[in-house]
Biopython code that builds the backbone (N, CA, C, O; Angstrom):
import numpy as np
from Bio.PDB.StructureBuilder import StructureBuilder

atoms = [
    (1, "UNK", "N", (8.280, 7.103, 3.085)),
    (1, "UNK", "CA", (8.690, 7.613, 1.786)),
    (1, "UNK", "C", (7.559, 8.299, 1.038)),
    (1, "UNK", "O", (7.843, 9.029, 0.088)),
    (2, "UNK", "N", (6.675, 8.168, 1.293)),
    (2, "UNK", "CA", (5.603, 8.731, 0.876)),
    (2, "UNK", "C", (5.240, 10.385, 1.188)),
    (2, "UNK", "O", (4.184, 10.769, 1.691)),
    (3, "UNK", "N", (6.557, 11.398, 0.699)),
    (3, "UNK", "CA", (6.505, 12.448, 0.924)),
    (3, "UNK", "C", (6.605, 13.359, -0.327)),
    (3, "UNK", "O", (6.671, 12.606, -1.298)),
    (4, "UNK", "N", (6.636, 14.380, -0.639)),
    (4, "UNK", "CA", (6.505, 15.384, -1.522)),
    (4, "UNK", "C", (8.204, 14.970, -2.097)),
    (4, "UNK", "O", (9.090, 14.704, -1.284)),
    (5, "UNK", "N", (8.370, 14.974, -3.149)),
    (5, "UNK", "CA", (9.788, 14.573, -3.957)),
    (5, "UNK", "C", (10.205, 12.917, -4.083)),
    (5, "UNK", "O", (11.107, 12.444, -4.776)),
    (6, "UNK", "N", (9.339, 12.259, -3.269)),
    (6, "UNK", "CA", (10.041, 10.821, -2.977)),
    (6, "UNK", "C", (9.064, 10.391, -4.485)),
    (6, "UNK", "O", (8.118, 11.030, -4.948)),
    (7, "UNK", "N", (9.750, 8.946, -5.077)),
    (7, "UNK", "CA", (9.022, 8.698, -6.426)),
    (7, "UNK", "C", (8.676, 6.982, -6.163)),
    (7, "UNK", "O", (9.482, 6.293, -5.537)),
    (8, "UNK", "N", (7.381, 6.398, -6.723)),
    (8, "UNK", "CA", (6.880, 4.898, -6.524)),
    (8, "UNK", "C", (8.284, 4.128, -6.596)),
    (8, "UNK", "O", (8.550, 3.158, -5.888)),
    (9, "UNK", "N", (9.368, 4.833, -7.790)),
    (9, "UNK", "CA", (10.481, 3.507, -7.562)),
    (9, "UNK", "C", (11.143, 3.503, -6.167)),
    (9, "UNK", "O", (11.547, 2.444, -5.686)),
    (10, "UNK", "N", (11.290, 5.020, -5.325)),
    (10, "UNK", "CA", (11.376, 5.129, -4.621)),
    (10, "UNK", "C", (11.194, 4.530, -3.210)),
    (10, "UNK", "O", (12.006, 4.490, -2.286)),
    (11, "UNK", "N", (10.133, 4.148, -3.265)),
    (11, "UNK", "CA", (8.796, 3.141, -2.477)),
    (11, "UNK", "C", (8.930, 2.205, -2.658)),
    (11, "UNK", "O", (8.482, 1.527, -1.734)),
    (12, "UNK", "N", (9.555, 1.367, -3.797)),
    (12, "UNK", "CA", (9.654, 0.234, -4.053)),
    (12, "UNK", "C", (10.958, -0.443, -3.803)),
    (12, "UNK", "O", (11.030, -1.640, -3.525)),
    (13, "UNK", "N", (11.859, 0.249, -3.894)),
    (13, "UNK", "CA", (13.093, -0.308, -3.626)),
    (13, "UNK", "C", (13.489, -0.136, -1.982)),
    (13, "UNK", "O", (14.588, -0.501, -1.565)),
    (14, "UNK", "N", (12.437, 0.476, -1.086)),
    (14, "UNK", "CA", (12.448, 0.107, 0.163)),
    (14, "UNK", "C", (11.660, -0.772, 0.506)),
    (14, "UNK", "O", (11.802, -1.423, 1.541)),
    (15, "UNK", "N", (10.367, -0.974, -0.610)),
    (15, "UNK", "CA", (9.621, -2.195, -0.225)),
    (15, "UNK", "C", (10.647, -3.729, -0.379)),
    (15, "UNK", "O", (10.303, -4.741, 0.230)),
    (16, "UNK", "N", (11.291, -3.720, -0.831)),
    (16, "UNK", "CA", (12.118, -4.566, -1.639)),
    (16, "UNK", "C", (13.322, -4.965, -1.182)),
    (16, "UNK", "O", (13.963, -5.919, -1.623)),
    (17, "UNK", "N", (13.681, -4.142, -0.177)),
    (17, "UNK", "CA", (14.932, -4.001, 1.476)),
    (17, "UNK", "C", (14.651, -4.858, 2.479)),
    (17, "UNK", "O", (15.373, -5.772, 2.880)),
    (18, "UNK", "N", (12.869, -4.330, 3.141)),
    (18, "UNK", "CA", (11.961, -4.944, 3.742)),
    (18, "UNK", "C", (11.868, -6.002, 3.497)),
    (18, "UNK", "O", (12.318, -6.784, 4.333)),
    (19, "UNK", "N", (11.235, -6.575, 2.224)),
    (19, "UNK", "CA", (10.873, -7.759, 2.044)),
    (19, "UNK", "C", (12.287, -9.354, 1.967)),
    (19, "UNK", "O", (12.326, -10.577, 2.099)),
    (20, "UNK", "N", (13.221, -8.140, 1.657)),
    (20, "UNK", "CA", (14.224, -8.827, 1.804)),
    (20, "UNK", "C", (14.911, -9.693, 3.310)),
    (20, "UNK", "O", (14.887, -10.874, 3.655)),
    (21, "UNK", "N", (15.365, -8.718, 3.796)),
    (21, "UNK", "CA", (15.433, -8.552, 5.506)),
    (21, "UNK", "C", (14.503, -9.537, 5.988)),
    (21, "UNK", "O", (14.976, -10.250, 6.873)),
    (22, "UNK", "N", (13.200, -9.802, 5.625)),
    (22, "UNK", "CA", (12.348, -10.675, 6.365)),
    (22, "UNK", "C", (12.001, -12.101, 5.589)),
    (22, "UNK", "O", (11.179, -12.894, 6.049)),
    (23, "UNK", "N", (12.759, -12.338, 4.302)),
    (23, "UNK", "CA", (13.439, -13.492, 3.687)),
    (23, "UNK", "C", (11.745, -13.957, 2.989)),
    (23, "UNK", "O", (11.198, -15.052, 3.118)),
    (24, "UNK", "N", (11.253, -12.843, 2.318)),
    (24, "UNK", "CA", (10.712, -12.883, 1.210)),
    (24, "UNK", "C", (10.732, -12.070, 0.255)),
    (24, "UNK", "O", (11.113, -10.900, 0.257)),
    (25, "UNK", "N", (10.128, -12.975, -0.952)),
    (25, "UNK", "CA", (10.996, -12.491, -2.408)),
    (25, "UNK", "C", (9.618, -11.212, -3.245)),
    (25, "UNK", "O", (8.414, -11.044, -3.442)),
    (26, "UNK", "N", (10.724, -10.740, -3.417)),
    (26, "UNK", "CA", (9.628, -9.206, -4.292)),
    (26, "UNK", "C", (10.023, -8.213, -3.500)),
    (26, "UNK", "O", (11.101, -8.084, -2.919)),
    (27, "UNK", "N", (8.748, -7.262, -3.512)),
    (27, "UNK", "CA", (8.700, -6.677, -2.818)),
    (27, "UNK", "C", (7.426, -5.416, -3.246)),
    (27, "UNK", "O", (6.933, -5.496, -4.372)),
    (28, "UNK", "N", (7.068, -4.564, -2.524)),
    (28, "UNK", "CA", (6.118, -3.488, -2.466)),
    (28, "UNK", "C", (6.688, -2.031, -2.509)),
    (28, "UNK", "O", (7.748, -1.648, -2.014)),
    (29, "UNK", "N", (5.660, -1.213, -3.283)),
    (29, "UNK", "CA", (5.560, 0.158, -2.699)),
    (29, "UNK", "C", (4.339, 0.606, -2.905)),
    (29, "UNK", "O", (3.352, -0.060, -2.594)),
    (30, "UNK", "N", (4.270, 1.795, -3.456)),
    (30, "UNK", "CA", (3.051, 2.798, -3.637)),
    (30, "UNK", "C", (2.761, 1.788, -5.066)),
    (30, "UNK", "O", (3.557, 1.459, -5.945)),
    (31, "UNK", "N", (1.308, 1.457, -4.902)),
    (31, "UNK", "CA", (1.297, 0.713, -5.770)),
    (31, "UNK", "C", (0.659, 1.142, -7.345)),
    (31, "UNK", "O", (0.949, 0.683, -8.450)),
    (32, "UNK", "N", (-0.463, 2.362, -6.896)),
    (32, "UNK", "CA", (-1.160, 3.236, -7.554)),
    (32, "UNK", "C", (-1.723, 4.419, -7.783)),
    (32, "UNK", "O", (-1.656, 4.838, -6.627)),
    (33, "UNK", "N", (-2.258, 5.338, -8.415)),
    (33, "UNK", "CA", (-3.014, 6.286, -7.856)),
    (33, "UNK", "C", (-4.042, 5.788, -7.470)),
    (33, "UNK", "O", (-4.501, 4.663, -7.666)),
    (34, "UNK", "N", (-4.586, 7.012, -6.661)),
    (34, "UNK", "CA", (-6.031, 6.588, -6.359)),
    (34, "UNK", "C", (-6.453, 8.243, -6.585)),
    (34, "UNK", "O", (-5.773, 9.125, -6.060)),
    (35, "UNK", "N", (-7.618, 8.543, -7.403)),
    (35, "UNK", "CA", (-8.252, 9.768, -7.584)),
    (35, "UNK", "C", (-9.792, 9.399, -7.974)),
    (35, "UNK", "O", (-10.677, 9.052, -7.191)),
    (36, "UNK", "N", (-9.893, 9.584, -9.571)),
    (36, "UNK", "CA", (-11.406, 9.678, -9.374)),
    (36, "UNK", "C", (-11.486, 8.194, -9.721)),
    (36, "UNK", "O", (-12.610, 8.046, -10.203)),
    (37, "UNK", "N", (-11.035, 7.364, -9.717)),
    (37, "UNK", "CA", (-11.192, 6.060, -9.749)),
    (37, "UNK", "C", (-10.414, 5.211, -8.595)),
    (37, "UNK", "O", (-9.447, 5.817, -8.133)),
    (38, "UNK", "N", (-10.639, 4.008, -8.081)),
    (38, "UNK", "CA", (-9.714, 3.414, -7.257)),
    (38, "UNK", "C", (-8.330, 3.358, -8.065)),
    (38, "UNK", "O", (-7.361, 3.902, -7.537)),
    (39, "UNK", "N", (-8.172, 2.729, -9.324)),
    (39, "UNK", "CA", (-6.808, 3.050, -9.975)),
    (39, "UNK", "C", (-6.928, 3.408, -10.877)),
    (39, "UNK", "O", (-7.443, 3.076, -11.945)),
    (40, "UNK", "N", (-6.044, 4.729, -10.179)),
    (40, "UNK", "CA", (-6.207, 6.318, -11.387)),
    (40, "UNK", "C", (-5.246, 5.968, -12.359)),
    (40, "UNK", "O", (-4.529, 4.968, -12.340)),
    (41, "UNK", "N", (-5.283, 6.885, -13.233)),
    (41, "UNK", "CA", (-3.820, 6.711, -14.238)),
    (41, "UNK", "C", (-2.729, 7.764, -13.519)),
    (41, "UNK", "O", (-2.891, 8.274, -12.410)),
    (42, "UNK", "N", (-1.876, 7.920, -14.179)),
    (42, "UNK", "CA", (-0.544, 8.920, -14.205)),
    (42, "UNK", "C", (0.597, 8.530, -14.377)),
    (42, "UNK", "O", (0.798, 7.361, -14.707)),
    (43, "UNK", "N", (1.443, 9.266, -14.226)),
    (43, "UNK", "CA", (2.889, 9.568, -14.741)),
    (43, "UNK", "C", (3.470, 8.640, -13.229)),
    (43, "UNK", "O", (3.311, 9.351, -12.237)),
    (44, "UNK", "N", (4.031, 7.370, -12.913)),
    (44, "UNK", "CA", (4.377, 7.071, -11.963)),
    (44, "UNK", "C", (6.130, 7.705, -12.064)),
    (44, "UNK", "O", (6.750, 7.678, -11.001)),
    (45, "UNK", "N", (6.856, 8.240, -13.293)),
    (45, "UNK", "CA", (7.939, 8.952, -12.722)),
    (45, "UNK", "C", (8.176, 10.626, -12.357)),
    (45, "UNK", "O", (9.143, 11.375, -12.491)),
    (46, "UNK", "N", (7.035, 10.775, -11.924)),
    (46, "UNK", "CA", (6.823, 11.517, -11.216)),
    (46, "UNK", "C", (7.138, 12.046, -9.978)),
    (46, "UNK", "O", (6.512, 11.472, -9.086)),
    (47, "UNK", "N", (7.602, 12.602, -9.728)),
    (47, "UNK", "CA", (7.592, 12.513, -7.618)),
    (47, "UNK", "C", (6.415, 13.024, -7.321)),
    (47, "UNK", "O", (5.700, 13.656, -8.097)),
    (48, "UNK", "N", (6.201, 12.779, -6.264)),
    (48, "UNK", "CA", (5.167, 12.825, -4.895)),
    (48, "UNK", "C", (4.739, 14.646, -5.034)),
    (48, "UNK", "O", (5.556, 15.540, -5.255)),
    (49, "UNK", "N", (3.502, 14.787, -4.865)),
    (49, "UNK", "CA", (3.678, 16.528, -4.693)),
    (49, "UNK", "C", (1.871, 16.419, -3.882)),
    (49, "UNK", "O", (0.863, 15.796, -4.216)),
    (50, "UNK", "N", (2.175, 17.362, -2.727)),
    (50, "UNK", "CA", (0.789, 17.616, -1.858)),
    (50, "UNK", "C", (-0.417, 17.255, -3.008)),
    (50, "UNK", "O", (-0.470, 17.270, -4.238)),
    (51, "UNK", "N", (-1.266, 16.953, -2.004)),
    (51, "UNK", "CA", (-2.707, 16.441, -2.602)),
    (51, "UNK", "C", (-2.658, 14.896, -3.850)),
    (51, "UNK", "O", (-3.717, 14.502, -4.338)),
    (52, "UNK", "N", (-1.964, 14.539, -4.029)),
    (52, "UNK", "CA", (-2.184, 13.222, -4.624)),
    (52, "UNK", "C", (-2.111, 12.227, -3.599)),
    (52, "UNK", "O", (-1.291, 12.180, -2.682)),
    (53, "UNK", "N", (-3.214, 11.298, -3.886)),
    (53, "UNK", "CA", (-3.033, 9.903, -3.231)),
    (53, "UNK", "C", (-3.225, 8.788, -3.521)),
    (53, "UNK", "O", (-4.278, 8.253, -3.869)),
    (54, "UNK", "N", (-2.150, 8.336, -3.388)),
    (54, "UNK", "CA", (-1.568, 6.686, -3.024)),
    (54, "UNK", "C", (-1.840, 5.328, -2.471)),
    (54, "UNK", "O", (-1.783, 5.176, -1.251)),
    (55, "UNK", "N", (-2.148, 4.266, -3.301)),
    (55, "UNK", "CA", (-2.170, 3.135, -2.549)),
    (55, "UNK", "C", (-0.828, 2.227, -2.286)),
    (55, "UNK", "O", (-0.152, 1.651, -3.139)),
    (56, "UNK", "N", (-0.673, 2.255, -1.165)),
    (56, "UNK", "CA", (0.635, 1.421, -0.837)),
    (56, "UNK", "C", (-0.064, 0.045, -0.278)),
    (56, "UNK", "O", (-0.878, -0.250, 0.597)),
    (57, "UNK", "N", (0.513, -0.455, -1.017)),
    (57, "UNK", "CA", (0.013, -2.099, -1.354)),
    (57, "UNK", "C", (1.387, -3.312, -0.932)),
    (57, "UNK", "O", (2.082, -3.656, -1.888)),
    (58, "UNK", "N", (1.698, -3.856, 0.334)),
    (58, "UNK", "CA", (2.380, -4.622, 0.131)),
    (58, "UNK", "C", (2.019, -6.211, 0.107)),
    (58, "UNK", "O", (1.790, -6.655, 1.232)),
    (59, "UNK", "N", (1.938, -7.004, -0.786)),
    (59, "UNK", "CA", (1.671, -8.394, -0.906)),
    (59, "UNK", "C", (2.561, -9.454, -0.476)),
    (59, "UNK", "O", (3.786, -9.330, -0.445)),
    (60, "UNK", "N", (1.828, -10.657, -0.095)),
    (60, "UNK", "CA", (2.715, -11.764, 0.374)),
    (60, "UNK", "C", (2.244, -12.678, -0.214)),
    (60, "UNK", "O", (1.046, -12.938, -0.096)),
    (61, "UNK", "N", (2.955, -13.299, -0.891)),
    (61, "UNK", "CA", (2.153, -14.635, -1.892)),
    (61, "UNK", "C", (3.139, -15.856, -1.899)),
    (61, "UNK", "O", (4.369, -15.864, -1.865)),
    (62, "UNK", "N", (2.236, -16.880, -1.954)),
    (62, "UNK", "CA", (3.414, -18.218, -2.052)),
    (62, "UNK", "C", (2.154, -18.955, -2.822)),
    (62, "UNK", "O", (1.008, -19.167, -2.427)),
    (63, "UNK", "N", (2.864, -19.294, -4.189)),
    (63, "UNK", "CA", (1.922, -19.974, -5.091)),
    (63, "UNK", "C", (1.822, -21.581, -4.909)),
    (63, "UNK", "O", (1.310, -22.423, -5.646)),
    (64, "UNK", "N", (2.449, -21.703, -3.745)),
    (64, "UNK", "CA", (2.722, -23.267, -3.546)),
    (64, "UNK", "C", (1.609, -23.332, -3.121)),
    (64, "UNK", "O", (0.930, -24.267, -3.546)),
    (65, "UNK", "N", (1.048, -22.477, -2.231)),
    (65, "UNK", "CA", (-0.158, -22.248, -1.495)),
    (65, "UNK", "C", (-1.368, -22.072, -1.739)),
    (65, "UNK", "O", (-2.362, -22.315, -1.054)),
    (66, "UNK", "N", (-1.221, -21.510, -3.042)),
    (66, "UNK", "CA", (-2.501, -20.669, -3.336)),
    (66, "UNK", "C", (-2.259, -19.552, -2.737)),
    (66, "UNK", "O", (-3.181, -18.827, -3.110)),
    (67, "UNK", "N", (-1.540, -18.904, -1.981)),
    (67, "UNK", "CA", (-2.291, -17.668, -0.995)),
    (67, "UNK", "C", (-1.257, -16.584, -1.534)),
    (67, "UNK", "O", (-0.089, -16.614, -1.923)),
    (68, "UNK", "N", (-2.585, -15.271, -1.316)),
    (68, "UNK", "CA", (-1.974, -13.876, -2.173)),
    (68, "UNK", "C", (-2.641, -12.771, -1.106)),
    (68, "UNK", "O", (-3.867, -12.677, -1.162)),
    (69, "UNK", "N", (-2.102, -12.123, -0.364)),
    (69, "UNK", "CA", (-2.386, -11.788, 0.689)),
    (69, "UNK", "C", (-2.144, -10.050, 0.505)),
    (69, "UNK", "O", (-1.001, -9.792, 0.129)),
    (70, "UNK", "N", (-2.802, -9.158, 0.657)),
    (70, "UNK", "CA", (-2.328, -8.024, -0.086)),
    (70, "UNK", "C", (-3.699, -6.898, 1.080)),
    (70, "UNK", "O", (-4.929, -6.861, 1.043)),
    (71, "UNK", "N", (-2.527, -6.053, 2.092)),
    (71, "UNK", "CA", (-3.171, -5.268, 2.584)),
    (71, "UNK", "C", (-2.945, -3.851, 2.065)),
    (71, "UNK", "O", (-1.879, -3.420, 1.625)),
    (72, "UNK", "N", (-3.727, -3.401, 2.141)),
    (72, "UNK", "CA", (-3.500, -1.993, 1.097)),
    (72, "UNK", "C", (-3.948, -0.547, 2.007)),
    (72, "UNK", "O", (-5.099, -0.504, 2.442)),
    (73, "UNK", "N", (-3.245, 0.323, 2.206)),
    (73, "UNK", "CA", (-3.480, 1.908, 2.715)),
    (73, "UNK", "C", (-3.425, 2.676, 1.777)),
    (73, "UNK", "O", (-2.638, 2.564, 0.837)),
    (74, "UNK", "N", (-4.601, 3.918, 1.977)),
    (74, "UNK", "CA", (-4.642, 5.196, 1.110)),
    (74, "UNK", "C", (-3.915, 6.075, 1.887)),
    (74, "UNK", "O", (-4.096, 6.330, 3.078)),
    (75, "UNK", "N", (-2.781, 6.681, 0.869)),
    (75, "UNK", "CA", (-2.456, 7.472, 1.745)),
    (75, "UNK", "C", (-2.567, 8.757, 1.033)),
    (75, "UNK", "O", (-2.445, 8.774, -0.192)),
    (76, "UNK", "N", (-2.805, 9.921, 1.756)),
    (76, "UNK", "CA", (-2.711, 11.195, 0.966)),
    (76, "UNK", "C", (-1.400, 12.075, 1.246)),
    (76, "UNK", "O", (-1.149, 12.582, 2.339)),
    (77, "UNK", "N", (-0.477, 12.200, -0.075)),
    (77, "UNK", "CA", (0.427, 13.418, 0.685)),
    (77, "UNK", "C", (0.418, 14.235, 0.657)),
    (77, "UNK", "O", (-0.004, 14.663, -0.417)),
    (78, "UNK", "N", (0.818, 15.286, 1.670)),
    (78, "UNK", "CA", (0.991, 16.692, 2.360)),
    (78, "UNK", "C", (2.155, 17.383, 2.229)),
    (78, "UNK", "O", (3.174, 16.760, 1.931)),
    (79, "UNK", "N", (2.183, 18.392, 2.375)),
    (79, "UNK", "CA", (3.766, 18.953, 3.236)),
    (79, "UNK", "C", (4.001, 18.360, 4.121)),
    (79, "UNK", "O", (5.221, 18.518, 4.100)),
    (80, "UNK", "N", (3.855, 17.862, 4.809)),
    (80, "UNK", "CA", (4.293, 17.779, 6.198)),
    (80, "UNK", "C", (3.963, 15.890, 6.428)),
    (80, "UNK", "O", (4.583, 15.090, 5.727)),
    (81, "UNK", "N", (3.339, 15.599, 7.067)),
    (81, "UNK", "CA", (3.499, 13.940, 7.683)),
    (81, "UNK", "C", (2.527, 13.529, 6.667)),
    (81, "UNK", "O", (1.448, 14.068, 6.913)),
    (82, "UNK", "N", (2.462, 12.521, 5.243)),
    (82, "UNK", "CA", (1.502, 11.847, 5.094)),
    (82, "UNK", "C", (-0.006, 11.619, 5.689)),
    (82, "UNK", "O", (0.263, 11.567, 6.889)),
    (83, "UNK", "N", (-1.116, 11.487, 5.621)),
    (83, "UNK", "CA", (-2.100, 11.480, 6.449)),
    (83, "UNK", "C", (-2.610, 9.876, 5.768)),
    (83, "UNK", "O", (-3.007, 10.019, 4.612)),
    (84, "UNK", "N", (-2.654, 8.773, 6.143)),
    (84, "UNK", "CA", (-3.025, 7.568, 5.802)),
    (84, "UNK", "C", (-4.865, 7.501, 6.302)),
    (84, "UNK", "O", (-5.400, 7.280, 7.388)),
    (85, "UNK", "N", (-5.345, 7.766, 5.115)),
    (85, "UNK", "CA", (-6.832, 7.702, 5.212)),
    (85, "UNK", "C", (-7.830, 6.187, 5.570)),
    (85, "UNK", "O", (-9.027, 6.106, 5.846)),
    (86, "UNK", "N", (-6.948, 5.271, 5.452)),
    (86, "UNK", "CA", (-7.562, 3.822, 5.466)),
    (86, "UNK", "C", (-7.140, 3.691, 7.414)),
    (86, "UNK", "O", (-7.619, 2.759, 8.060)),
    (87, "UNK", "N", (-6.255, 4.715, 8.065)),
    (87, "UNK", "CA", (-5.736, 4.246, 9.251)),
    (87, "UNK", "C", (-7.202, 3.465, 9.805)),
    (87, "UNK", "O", (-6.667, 2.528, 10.397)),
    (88, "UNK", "N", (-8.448, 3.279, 9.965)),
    (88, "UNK", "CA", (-9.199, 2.708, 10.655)),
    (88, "UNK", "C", (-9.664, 1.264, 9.971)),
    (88, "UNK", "O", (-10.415, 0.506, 10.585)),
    (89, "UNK", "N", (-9.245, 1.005, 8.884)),
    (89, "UNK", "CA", (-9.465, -0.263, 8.709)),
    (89, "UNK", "C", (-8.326, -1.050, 9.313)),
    (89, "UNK", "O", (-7.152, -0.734, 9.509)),
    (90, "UNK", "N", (-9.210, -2.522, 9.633)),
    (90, "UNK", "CA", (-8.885, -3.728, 10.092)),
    (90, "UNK", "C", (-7.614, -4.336, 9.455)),
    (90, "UNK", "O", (-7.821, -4.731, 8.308)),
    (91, "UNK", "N", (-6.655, -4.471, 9.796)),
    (91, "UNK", "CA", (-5.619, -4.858, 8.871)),
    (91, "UNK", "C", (-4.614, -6.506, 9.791)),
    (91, "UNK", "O", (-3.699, -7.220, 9.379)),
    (92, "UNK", "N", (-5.364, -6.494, 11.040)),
    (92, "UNK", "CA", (-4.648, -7.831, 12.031)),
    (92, "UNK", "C", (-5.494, -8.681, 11.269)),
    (92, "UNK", "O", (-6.429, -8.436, 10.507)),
    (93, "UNK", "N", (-4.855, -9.934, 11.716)),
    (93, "UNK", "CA", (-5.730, -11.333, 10.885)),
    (93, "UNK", "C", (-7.007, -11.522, 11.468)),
    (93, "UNK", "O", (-8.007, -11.835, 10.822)),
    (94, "UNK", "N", (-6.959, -11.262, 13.130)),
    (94, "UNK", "CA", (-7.863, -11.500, 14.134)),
    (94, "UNK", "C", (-9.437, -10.447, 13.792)),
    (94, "UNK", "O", (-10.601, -10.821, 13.649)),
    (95, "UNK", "N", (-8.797, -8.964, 13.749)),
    (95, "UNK", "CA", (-9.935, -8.054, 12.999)),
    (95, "UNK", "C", (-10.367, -8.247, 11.326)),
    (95, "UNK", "O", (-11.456, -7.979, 10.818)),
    (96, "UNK", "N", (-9.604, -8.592, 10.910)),
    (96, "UNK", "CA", (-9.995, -8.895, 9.673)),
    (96, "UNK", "C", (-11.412, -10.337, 9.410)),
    (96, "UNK", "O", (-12.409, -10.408, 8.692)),
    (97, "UNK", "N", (-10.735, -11.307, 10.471)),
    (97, "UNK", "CA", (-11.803, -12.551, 10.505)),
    (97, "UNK", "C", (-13.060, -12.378, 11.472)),
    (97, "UNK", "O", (-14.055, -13.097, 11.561)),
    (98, "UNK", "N", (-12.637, -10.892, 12.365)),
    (98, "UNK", "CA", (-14.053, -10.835, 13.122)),
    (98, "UNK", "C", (-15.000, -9.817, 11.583)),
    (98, "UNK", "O", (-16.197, -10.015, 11.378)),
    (99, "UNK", "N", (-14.349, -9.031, 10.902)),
    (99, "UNK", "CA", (-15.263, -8.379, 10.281)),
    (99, "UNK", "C", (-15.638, -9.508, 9.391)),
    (99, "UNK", "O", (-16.710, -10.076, 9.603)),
    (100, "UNK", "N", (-15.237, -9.709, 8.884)),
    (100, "UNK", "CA", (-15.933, -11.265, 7.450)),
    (100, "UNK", "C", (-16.996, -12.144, 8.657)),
    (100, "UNK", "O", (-17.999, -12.738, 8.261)),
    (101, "UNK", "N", (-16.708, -12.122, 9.745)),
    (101, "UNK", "CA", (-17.911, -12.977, 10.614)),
    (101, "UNK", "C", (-19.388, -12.342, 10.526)),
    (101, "UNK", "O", (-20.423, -12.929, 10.211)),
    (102, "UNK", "N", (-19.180, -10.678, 10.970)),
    (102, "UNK", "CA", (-20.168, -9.681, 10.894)),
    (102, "UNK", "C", (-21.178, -10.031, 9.581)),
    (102, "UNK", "O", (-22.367, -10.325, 9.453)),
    (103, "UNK", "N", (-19.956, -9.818, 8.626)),
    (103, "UNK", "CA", (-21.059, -9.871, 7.597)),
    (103, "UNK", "C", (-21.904, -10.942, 6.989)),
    (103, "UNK", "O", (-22.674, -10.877, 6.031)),
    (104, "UNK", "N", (-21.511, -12.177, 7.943)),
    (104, "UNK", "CA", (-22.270, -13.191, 7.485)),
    (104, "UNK", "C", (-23.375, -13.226, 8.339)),
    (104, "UNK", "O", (-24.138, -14.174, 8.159)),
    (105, "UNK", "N", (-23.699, -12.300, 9.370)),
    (105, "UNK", "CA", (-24.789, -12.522, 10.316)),
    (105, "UNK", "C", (-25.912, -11.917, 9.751)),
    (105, "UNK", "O", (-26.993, -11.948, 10.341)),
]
sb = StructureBuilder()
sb.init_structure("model")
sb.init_model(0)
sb.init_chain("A")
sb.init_seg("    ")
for serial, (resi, resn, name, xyz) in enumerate(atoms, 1):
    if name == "N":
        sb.init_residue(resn, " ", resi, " ")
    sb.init_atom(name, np.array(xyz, "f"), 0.0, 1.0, " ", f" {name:<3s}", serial, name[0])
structure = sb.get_structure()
């Protein structure tokens, strides 16, 4: 959804399908801008138009737990296919706990 005309409520009410379907409560979309700050301001009823980009943020939280779990992609849109700029970060549990190992060495 993250294309030229599509809008964050847009994003959200498929985050919100998803989260459903897999029998948790809420749900995600595009969560912010991202420009000259990590979270930019703007008009979120807006639609989508080339060169702005997006953090799509979907979270999993259970407060019974404590745990708030929230992996996040930049994505930039285009005409044509989204280009997700974060594609090389670690986002499995397994890469995620080898990088936090790294940095304790």
């Amino acid at each position: 959804m993250t294309r030229p005309g599509a809008t964050r409520a847009d994003t959200r009410k498929i985050g919100a399908a998803i989260y459903q379907k897999h029998g948790f409560p809420g749900g995600a979309g595009a969560g912010h801008y991202v420009g000259m700050a990590v979270h930019d301001v703007g008009d979120a009823s807006l639609p989508f138009e080339p060169g702005m980009v997006i953090a799509v943020e979907p979270i999993v939280e259970d407060a019974s737990k404590e745990l708030h779990i929230r992996v996040e992609d930049t994505v930039l849109i285009t005409d044509g296919d989204p280009v997700i700029l974060s594609a090389g970060v670690p986002k499995e549990i397994d890469e995620v706990l080898a990088l936090v190992r790294q940095g304790r060495k």
